[in-house]
C-alpha positions in Angstrom: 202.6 88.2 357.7 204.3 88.1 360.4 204.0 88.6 364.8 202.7 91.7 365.3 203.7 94.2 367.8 201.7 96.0 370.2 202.0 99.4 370.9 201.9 100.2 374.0 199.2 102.6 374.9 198.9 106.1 377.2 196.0 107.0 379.4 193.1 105.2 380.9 191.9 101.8 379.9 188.7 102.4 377.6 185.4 101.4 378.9 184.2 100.3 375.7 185.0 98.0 373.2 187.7 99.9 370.7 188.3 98.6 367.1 191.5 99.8 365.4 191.5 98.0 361.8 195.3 97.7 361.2 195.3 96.1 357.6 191.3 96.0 356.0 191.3 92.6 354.3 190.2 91.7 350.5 188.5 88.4 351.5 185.3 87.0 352.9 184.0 89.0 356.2 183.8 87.3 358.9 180.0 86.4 360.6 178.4 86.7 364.0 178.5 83.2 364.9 180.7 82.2 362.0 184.0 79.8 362.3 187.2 82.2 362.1 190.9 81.2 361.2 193.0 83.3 363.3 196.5 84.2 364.4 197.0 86.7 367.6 199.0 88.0 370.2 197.3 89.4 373.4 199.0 92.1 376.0 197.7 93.4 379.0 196.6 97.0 378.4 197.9 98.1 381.3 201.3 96.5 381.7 201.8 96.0 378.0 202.8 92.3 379.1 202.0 89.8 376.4 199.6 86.7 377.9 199.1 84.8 374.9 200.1 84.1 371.2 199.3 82.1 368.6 202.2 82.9 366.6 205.0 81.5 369.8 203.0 78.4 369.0 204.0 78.2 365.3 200.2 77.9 364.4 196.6 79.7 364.0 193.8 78.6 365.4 189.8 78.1 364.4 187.4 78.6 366.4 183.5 79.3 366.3 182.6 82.9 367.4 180.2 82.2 369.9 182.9 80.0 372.1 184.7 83.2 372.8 184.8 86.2 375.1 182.2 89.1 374.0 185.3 91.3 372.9 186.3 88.4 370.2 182.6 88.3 369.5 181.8 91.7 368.5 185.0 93.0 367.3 185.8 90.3 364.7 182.1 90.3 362.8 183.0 92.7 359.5 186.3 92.0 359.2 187.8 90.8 356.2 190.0 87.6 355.5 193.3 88.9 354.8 192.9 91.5 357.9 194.7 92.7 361.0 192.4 94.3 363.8 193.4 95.7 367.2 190.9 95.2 369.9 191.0 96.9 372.9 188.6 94.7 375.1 187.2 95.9 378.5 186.9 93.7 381.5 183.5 92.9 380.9 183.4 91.7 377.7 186.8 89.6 378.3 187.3 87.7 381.6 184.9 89.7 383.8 185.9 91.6 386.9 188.6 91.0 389.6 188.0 88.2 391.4 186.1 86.0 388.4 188.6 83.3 389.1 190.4 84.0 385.7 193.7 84.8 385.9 192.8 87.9 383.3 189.7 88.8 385.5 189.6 92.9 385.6 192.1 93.6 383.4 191.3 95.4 380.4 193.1 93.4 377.6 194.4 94.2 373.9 194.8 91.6 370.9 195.9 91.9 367.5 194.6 89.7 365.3 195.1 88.1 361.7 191.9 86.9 359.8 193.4 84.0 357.8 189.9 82.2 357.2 186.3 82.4 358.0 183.5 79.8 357.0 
């Protein structure tokens, strides 16, 4: 696989959490609470600006579920090892509102992201 690209996106942010599955995986699904293996790129929604990628790093990440905003939380459970996902994450399940004191506070906030592993 390679870096994704984002598209950008029309209209208002959503208030809910959105869950585009890009690619469905053939592997093990990933768990509430679980460890995942992941490569991702994150944009602003409304900008289209990229904040963060695994991939300009040159390598995935683990972590366990429950370390990460609600977004990552309850869009990754159900996804397959082998998968790409788009998440469109709303303020409050990502950094919280403006003025949270994260520099991503009260923006709505979209990833793609690569299951490579889940334990």
């Amino acid at each position: 696989m390679s870096k994704p690209e984002i598209e950008f996106q029309d209209g208002p942010a959503p208030s809910d959490l959105v869950i585009k599955d890009l690619t469905v995986g053939e592997g093990a699904e990933a768990q509430p609470g679980g460890f995942v293996e992941v490569h991702y790129v994150g944009v602003e929604f409304e900008t289209g600006e990229q904040f963060d990628s695994s991939w300009d790093r040159g390598e995935s990440i683990t972590f366990p579920l429950r370390g990460l905003i609600k977004g990552w939380q309850d869009g990754i459970p159900g996804m397959r090892v082998g998968g790409r996902r788009q998440l469109t994450i709303p303020p409050e399940q990502a950094y919280g509102p403006a003025g949270s004191g994260h520099r991503l506070s009260g923006k709505t906030l979209v990833f793609v992201i690569d299951l490579l592993a889940t334990r």
